[in-house]
N, C-alpha and C positions, 0 to 999 in steps of 0.2 A: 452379834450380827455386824456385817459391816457395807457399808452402802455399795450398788450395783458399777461397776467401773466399764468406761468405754472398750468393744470389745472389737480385737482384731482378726477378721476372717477371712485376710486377705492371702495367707498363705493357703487355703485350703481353694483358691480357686483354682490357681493351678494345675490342681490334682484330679478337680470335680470333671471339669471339661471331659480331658483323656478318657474319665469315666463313664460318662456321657455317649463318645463317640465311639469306644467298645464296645458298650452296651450295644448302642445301634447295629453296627456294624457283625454283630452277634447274630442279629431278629431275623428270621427268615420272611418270603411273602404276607401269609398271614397275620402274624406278627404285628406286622402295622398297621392291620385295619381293626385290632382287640380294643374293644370299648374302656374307658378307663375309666376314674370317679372322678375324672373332672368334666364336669356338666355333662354334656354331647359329645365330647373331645374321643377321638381314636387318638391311639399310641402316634401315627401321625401327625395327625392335631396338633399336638403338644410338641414335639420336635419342632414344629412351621412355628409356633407361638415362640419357644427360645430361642430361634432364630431369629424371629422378627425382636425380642425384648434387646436382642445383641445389635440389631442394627440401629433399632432405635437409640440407643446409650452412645452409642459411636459418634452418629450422626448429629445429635442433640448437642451431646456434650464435651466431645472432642472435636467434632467442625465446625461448630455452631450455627449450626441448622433451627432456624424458629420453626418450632413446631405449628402446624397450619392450628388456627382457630376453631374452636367447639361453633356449630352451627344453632347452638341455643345456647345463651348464658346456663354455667356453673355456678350455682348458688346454695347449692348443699350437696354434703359428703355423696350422698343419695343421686346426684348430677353426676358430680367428676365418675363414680359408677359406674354409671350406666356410660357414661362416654367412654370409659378407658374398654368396657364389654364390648364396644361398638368396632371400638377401634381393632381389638382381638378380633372377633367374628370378620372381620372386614379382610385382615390380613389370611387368619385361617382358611374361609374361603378361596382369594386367591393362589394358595399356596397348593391348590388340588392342583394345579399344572406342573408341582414341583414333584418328581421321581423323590424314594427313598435314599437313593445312593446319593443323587445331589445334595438333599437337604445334609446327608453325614458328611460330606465333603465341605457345605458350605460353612456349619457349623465347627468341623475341624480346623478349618481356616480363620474365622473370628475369633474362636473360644481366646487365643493367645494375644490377639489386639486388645481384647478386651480387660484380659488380665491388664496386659501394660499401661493401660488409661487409669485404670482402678487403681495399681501403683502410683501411679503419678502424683495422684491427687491427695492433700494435705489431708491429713484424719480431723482434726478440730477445722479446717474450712466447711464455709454453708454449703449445702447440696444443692444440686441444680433441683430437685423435686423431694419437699418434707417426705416422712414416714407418718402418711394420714391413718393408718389404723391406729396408730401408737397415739393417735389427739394432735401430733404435731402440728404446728402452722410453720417452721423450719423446721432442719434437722441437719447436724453437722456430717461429714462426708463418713466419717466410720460407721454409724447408724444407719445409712442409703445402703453402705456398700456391705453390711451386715443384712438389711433387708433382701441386696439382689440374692446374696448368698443361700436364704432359705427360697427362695423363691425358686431359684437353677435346683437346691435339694430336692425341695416338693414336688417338682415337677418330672425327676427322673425319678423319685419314690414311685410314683403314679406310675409312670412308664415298667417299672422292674413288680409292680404287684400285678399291673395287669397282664405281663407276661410269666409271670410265674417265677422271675430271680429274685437272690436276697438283696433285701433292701441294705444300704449305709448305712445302719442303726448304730455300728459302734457309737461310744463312747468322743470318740474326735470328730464322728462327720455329724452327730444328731445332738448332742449337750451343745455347741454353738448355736444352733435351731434352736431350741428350744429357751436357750438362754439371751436369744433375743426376741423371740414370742412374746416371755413373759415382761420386757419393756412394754406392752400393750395394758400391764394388768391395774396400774392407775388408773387409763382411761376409762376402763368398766366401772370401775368404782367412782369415779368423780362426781356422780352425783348422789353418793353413798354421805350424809354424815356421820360424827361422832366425835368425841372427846377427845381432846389433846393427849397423845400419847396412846392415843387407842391400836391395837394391831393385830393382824389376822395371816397365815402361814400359808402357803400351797406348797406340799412336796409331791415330787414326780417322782416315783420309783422307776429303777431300771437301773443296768449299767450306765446310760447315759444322763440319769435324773439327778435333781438336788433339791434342794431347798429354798425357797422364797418369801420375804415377808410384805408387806405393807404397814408403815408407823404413821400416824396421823400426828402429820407435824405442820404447826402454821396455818392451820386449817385448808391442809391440804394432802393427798396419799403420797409417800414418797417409799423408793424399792429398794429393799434389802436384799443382801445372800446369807441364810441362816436363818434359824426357826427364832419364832418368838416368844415367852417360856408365859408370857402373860395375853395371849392373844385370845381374843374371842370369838375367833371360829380356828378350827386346822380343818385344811380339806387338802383327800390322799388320793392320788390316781396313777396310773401306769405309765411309761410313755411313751407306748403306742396309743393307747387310749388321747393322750396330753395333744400329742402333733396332730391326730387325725380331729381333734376336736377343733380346734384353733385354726385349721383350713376348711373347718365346714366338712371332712370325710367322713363322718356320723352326726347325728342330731344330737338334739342335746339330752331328747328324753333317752337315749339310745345311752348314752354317756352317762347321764344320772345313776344309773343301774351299776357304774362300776367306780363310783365314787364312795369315797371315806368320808362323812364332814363329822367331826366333836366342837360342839360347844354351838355357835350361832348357824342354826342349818340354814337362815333364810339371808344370812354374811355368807356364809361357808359359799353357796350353790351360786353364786354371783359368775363365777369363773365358766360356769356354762354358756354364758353369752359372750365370753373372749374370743373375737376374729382377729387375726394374726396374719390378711390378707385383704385385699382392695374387693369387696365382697358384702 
């Protein structure tokens, strides 16, 4: 096994956008009002929400824009939540004034600002905002910009199921997903104990899947790549099953049904409460 290393996502933004704006620009009328699995969101929705996550990044973090103040203190994960919900809803609503063609236009026109800021910015520098599913209180810039990355995937996964295209599943556009998901999978466990040296495996099948461990070192989980020949759960799953789980696209009892666990089933089944999104 050997320990999880910072991962670079930054060339595949380039590519995602263009993918993005075809997509769009493919959909006929209908099209944009198809219900998706993300909450209440239309195929539009979801367009208006990466639109707005692009202006917001621009603005925040290349012009330095203070973001306006929460109008109730943020004093748990369960807060910042419900605020970042609010602040979605808020935008999405407004965005019913916005045509489909504009929003493709507008989002053709960011997608490449955005890349260049993401460039810019040093990989081991702090992030302007931790990766709070992952437990973070920081989180250095290649983690942020690894999080936007699944975030822009998920959200045109969403977009290409609910119209009926194939989804980015290779092996390039969904093992970087997924292999930053599972930076979440400490945080499940952190209040799991056990013995020094103790360690449990999750492998994702698929073209795009691998292998992952957790060693309990220092009295603490820390994340491997590779199985662990002494662990005391292995839990096996798909990974379409994996990514829809981790954004909440199925439940858990839904997901249980198409799991593997050997050895500790009540270690193994932990991975069913992994959110891998501000959620």
């Amino acid at each position: 096994m050997k320990p999880v290393q910072p991962l670079d996502t930054l060339p595949l933004f380039s590519r995602l956008g263009p993918e993005l704006v075809a997509l769009l620009r493919s959909l006929d009328a209908d099209d944009w009002s198809r219900p998706t699995a993300c909450a209440l969101w239309s195929v539009k929705d979801i367009a208006a929400h990466l639109l707005d996550t692009d202006i917001r990044r621009l603005s925040f973090q290349r012009d330095g824009l203070v973001p306006l103040a929460p109008e109730t203190p943020i004093e748990s994960y369960q807060d910042l939540v419900g605020f970042l919900n609010q602040l979605n809803a808020d935008w999405v609503r407004s965005a019913q004034r916005i045509s489909p063609i504009l929003l493709t236009e507008l989002l053709a026109f960011i997608g490449p600002k955005v890349c260049e800021l993401l460039e810019s910015l040093a990989p081991e520098g702090t992030a302007l905002f931790p990766v709070a599913w992952a437990g973070d209180q920081s989180s250095l810039n290649w983690f942020d910009i690894a999080r936007e990355y699944t975030e822009k995937w998920l959200h045109q996964q969403q977009i290409r199921d609910a119209v009926g295209r194939p989804g980015l599943t290779s092996r390039e556009w969904l093992y970087p997903v997924l292999d930053t998901f599972m930076r979440a999978l400490p945080h499940v466990y952190r209040e799991t104990s056990a013995d020094e040296g103790a360690s449990l495996t999750v492998t994702i099948k698929g073209e795009a899947g691998g292998d992952w461990s957790l060693v309990r070192t220092e009295g603490a989980w820390q994340l491997f790549h590779g199985v662990s020949a002494t662990g005391l759960a292995h839990t096996t799953l798909d990974q379409d099953t994996a990514w829809r789980l981790f954004t909440k696209g199925i439940d858990a009892d839904t997901a249980r049904h198409r799991l593997q666990i050997k050895g500790d089933e009540s270690l193994g089944s932990k991975i069913l409460h992994m959110v891998a999104v501000m959620a």
